[in-house]
C-alpha positions as CSV (number, residue, x, y, z in Angstrom):
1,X,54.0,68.2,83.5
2,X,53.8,65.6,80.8
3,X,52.3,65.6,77.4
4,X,48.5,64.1,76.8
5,X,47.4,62.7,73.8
6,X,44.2,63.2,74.9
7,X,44.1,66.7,76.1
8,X,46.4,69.8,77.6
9,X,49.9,68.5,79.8
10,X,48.6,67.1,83.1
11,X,50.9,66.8,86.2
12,X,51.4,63.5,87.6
13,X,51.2,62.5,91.6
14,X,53.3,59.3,92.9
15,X,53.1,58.4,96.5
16,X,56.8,58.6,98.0
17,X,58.6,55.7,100.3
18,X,57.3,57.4,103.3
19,X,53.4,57.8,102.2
20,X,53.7,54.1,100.7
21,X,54.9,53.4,104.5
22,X,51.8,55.7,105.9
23,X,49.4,54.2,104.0
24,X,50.2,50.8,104.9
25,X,50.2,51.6,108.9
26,X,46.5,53.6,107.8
27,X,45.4,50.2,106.4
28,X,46.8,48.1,109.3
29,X,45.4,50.1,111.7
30,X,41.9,50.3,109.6
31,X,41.4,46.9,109.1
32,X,42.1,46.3,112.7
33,X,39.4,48.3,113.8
34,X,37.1,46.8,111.3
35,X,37.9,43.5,112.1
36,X,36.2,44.4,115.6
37,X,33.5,46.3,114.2
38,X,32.5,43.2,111.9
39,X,33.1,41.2,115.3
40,X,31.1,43.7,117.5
41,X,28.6,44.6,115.3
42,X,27.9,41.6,113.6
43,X,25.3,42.0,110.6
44,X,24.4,45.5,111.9
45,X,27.5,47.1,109.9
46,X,27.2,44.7,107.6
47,X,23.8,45.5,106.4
48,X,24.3,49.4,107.0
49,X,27.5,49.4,104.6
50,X,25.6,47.2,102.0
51,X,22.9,49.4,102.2
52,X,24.9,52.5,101.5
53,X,27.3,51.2,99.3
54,X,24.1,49.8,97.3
55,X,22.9,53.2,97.4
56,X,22.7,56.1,94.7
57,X,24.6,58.6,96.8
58,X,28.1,60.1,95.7
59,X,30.7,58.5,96.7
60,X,32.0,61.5,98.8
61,X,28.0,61.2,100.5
62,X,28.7,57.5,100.8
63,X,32.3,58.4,102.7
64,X,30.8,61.3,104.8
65,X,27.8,59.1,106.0
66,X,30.0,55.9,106.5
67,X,33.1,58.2,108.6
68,X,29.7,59.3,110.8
69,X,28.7,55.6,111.8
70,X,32.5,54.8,112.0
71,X,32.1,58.2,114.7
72,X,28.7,57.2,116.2
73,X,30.2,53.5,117.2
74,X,33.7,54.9,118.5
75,X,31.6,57.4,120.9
76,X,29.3,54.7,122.0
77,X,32.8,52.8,122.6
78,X,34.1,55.5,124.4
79,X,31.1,56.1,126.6
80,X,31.2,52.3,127.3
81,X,27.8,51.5,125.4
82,X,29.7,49.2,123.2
83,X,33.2,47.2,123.9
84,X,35.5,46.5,121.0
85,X,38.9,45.3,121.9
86,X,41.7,46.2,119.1
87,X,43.6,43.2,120.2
């Protein structure tokens, strides 16, 4: 716990070596996969993600309805509606 001049102590959070090191596999592997869903989707995600981001949702309603498109895509991947490579 540390002093505030602005208010009672507050506790601190720091991301170790090994969360610095998950977090940049995490973001490796994200912007891989939206990389192909640019590439796949084209302006589709583009215009959905605008549209939300745009919007006057909370963010955690923004994240929630974005993490179900992500969801809704990978599915139709898996089923074979829809091919995205991650190479």
């Amino acid at each position: 716990m540390k002093e505030s001049p602005l208010g009672p102590r507050r506790k601190y959070y720091y991301l170790t070596e090994e969360g610095k090191n998950e977090l940049e596999d995490f973001m490796s592997s994200w912007n891989k996969i939206k990389k192909n869903i640019d590439r796949v989707m084209g302006d589709k995600y583009k215009s959905i993600t605008s549209y939300i981001q745009n919007s006057n949702l909370r963010r955690i309603e923004k994240e929630e309805i974005l993490q179900q498109v992500i969801d809704i895509m990978l599915q139709a991947q898996f089923e074979g509606k829809v091919f995205i490579s991650t190479t």
